[in-house]
N, C-alpha and C positions, 0 to 999 in steps of 0.2 A: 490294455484297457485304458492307462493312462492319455496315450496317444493324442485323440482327440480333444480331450479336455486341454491340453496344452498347447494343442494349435489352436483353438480355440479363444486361448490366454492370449497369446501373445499380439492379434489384433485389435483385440480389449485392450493391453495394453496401450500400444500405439497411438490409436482414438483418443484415450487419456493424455497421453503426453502432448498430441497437438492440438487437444482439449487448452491445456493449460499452457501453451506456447500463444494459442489466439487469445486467449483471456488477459493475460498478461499482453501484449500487445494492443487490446481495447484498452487496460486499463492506465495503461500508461501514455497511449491518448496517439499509438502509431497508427493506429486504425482508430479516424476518427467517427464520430456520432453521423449517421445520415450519409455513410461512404457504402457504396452498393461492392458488396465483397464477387470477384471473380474466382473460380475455383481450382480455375488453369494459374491464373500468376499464384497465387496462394501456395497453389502446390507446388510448382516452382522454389519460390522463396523460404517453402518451410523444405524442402526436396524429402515431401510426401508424395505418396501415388493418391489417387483421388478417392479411395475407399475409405481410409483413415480420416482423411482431410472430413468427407462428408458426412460420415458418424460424430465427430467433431464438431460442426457446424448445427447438427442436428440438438445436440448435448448443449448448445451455445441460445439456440432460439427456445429450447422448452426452458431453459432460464431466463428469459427473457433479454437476455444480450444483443440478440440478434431479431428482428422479422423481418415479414415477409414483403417482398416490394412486386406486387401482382404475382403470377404462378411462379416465376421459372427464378427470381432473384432474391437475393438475403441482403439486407441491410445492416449495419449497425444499430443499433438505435439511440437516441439521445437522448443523453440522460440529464432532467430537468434538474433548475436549479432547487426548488422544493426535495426532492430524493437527494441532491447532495447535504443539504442542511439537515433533513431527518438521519442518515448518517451519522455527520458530527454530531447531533445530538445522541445518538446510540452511544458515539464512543464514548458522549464527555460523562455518561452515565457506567460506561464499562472500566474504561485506562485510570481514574483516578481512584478505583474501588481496584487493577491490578495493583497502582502505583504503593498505596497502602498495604496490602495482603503482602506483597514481595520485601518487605521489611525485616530484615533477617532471615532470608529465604538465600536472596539474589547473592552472587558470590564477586563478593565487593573487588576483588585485584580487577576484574574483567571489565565491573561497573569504573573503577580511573582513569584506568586505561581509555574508555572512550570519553571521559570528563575532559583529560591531558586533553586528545584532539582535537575537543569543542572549545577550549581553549585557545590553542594555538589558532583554528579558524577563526573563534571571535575575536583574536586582539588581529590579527594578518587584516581581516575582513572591514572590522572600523579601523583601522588606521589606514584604508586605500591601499597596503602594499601586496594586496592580492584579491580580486575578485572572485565574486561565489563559486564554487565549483558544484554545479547542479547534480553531476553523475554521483561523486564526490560526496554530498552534501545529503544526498537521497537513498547513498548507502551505512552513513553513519546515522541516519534518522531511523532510518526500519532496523539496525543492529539496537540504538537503545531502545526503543520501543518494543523491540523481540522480545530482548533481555529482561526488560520488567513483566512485559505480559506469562510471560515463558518461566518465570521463579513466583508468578502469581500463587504458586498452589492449585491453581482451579484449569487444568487441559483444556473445559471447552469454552473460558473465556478467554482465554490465550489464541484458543482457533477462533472465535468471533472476533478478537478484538485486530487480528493479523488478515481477515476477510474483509472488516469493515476497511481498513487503513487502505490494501488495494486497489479496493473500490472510489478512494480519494486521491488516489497517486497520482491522476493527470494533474492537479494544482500543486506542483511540488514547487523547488524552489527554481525549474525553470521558466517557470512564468512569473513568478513573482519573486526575483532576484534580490530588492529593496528590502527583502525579511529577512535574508540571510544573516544579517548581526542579531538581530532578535531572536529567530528561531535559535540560536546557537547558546543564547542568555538564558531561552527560556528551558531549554534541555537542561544547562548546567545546573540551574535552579534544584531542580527535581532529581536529579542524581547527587547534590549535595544532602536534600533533606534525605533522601535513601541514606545514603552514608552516615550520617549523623542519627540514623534510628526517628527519625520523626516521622512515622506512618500519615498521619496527617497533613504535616504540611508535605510532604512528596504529592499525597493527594490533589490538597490545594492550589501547587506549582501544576501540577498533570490539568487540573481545570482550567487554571492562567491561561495556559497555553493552549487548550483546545477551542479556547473562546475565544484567543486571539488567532487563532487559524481560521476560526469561523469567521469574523469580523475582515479579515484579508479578502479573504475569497469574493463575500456580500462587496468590498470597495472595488476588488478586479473585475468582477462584473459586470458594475458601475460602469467600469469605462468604455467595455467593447460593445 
């Protein structure tokens, strides 16, 4: 009887995973805005067969990630400077309201540990004896950010605040290299006041920083 229902399952499954293999690749900007998606290289590159690939694709455009470019092709679609600023403005209302709540929640050895290597990045990074490491740089960003949203107390602003940041992850620090000592200032800030119990100011450091994210982006813009 089970039978069915499991096979069933299992290309549900699949869909899903290469659901979240293209998303993750829009969003971190390898497939960029205005790129007409093939379904042959796709499948390939993901070494899907096209059944998955296409229920995928399908789960991508009813979100709006993807449409349609005449009948037969799918697009990325580009996404406005406007929707990335209403964004940050989500989060800078979400991450300083986790940054605060996670105050005696968050399990501090875990929280120094990534203080230590925003350290050692920040003094490497302004003293020129090491360059940004973007990969580097983008995986110790979304581990504190996890970490606070994640001892928030509150699951589904944890899952909003880790869907918004995704959704911003093309302006990391590979395009804009020049923040790498700052963004690393501005992290330490905010895991010090977590540490030291000041719910508030971790807040106020969590808004610093979101608004000089914002502020980054509005100058990168600028230039291209």
């Amino acid at each position: 009887m089970d039978k069915p229902v499991l096979e069933e399952a299992a290309p549900r499954r699949l869909a899903h995973e290469v659901h979240r293999r293209l998303e993750d690749m829009i969003f971190s900007g390898r497939l960029r805005g205005g790129e007409v998606l093939t379904e042959r290289r796709l499948a390939d590159a993901l070494d899907v067969s096209r059944t998955p690939l296409r229920d995928a694709l399908l789960m991508l455009e009813s979100e709006g990630l993807l449409k349609r470019r005449g009948a037969r092709y799918l697009e990325v679609r580009q996404m406005t400077v406007p929707e990335y600023m209403q964004i940050l403005n989500i989060r800078r209302l979400l991450e300083p309201e986790a940054a605060r709540l996670c105050v005696g929640r968050i399990e501090l050895s875990r929280l120094a540990g990534l203080r230590e290597r925003l350290e050692e990045l920040e003094e490497a990074t302004a003293s020129g004896r090491k360059a940004a490491d973007p990969d580097g740089s983008a995986a110790l960003d979304a581990a504190m950010h996890d970490e606070i949203a994640g001892a928030s107390g509150n699951p589904l602003m944890a899952s909003m605040i880790r869907d918004l940041r995704r959704r911003t992850r093309i302006f990391d620090l590979g395009r804009m290299p020049d923040r790498a000592a700052a963004v690393y200032h501005e992290h330490i800030d905010i895991i010090r006041a977590i540490e030291a119990g000041d719910g508030n100011g971790a807040a106020a450091a969590m808004t610093r920083h979101i608004d000089n994210v914002k502020a980054s982006i509005i100058r990168h813009l600028s230039t291209i």
